[in-house]
N, C-alpha and C positions, 0 to 999 in steps of 0.2 A: 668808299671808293677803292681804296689799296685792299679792302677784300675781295672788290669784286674783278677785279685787277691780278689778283694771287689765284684765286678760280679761274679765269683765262689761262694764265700761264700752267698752271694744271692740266686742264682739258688738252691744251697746244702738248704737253710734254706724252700724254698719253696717247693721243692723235700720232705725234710723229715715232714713239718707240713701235706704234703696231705698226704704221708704214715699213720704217727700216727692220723689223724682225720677217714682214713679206721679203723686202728685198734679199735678204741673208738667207734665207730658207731658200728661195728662186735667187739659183745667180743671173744679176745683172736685168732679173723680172724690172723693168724701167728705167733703167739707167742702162747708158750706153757704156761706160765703164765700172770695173772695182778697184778696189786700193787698198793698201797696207800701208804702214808708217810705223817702224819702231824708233824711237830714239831712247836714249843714255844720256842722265845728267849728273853731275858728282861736283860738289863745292870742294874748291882745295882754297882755302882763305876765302876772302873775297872774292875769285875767279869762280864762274862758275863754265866748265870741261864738257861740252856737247858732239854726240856722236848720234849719228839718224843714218837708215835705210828706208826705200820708199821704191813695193812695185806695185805697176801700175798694169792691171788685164783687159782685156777686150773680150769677152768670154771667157775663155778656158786661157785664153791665147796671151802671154807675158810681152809687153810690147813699150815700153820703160820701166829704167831702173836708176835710181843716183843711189851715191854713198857722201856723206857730209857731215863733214868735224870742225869743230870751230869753238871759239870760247867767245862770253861774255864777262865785260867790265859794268861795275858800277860807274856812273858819272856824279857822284854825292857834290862834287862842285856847281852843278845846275841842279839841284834840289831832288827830295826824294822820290821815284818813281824808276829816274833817268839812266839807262845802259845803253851801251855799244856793244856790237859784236860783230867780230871779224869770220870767217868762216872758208871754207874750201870743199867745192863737191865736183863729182863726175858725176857727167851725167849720161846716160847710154840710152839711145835710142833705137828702134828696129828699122833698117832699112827695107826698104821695097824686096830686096837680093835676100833678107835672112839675114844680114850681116848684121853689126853693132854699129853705128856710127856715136862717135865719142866729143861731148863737149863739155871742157875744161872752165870753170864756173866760179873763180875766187868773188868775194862778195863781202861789204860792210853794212849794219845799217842801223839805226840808231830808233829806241822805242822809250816812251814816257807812258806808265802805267800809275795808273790811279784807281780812287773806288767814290763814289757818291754814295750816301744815305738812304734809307728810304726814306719817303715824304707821303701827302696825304694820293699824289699822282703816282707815286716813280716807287718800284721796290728795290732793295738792295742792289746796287748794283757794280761790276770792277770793268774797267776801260783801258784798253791797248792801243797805242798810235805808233804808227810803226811807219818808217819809211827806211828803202834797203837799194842799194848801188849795185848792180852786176856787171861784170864783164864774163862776157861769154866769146868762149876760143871754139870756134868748133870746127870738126873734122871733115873736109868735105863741104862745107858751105863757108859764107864771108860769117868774120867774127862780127859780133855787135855789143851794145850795153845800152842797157834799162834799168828805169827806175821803178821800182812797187811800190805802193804808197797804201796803206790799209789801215782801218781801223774795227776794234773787234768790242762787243758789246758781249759781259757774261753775268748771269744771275749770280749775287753774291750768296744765293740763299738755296737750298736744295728744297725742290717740291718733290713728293714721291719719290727720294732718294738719289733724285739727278738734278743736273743743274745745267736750263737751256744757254745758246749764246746762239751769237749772229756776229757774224762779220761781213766784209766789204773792201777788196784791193783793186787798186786801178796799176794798168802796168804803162808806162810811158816807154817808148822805142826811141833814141836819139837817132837812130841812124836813119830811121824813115820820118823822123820830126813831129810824131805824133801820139797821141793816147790810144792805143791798140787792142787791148784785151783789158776782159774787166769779169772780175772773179764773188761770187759771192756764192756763203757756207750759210747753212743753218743747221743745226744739231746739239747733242746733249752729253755733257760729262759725266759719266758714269761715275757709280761710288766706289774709291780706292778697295780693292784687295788685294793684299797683303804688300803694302808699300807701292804696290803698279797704278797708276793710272791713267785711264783710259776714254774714249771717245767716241760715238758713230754721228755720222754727218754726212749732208748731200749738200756736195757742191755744182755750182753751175759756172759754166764758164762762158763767155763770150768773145768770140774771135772777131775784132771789127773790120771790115776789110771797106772798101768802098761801095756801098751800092748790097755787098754781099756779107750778111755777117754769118758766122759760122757758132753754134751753141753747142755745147758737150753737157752733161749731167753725169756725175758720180755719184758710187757708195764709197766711204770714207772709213775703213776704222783703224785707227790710231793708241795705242799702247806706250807708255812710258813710265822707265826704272829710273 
């Protein structure tokens, strides 16, 4: 069974690199948008010093951008897996006019990371639960704050040199008292070179509105020093 099990997720990882190498070659060939994400992580003791940029195109056409630093704590008093992290990003978006409209985005939020075994069902596997508080200032519209709540599922084992995952975030809006957008990734971590590593994934999103939901599809690739 966990062979035949290890052969699916093979074929799924070869299946989805030929997808996303169409998509790379043809921009935005199926997907409504592309994306970049660089981040910067460095341990100074136990802190670990986080810095990220993230744009985001419509075509050709640059249409967001955030910039966002922030560290992470161990929680070693709620057992091993558990961090907080505080953070602070801007976030810019294009208006209708060509201009920038600017929103101001300090944020916490708190993640328990663990791994399960293989079994005669289940292969290697590592587990992310994350749930994260924003307040959002922003320029031009009323401010608000939402909750994210995600969870992320990643091969602990490399098949043909990558290693699939899957995630899953719900965002809760307080100020309109509801679950609103709901976000999910599938893609593949590539094998480190030379100390960088790296990722391509498509995510989808879903805008739930009443009556009218609104879905977006991305290409993803994602870089980290």
């Amino acid at each position: 069974m966990e062979s035949r099990l290890n052969n699916y997720i093979k074929i799924f990882s070869i299946i989805f690199t030929g997808i996303l190498s169409v998509g790379v070659a043809i921009p935005c060939y199926g997907y409504d948008n592309n994306e970049v994400k660089v981040s910067i992580k460095r341990d100074v003791k136990e802190i670990t010093l986080i810095a990220g940029i993230d744009y985001r195109h419509d075509g050709s056409q640059l249409f967001r951008r955030h910039y966002d630093a922030g560290a992470k704590f161990p929680l070693s008093f709620l057992g091993d897996g558990w961090s907080f992290a505080a953070h602070y990003r801007n976030v810019y978006t294009k208006s209708d006019d060509g201009t920038w409209d600017l929103e101001k985005r300090p944020y916490g939020q708190l993640q328990k990371t663990f791994r399960t075994s293989a079994t005669e069902w289940f292969p290697d596997l590592k587990w992310g639960i994350r749930t994260r508080q924003e307040f959002r200032f922003k320029e031009n519209r009323e401010d608000t704050t939402r909750n994210r709540s995600r969870i992320e599922i990643k091969s602990g084992k490399a098949y043909l040199k990558v290693k699939p995952f899957i995630s899953n975030e719900f965002f809760f809006d307080f100020d309109e008292g509801k679950y609103n957008k709901n976000r999910t990734i599938l893609g593949i971590g590539l094998p480190k070179f030379k100390g960088a590593t790296s990722s391509i994934y498509f995510k989808f999103v879903t805008e739930i509105e009443d009556g009218d939901d609104d879905h977006t599809s991305s290409l993803v690739f994602k870089v980290g020093f």
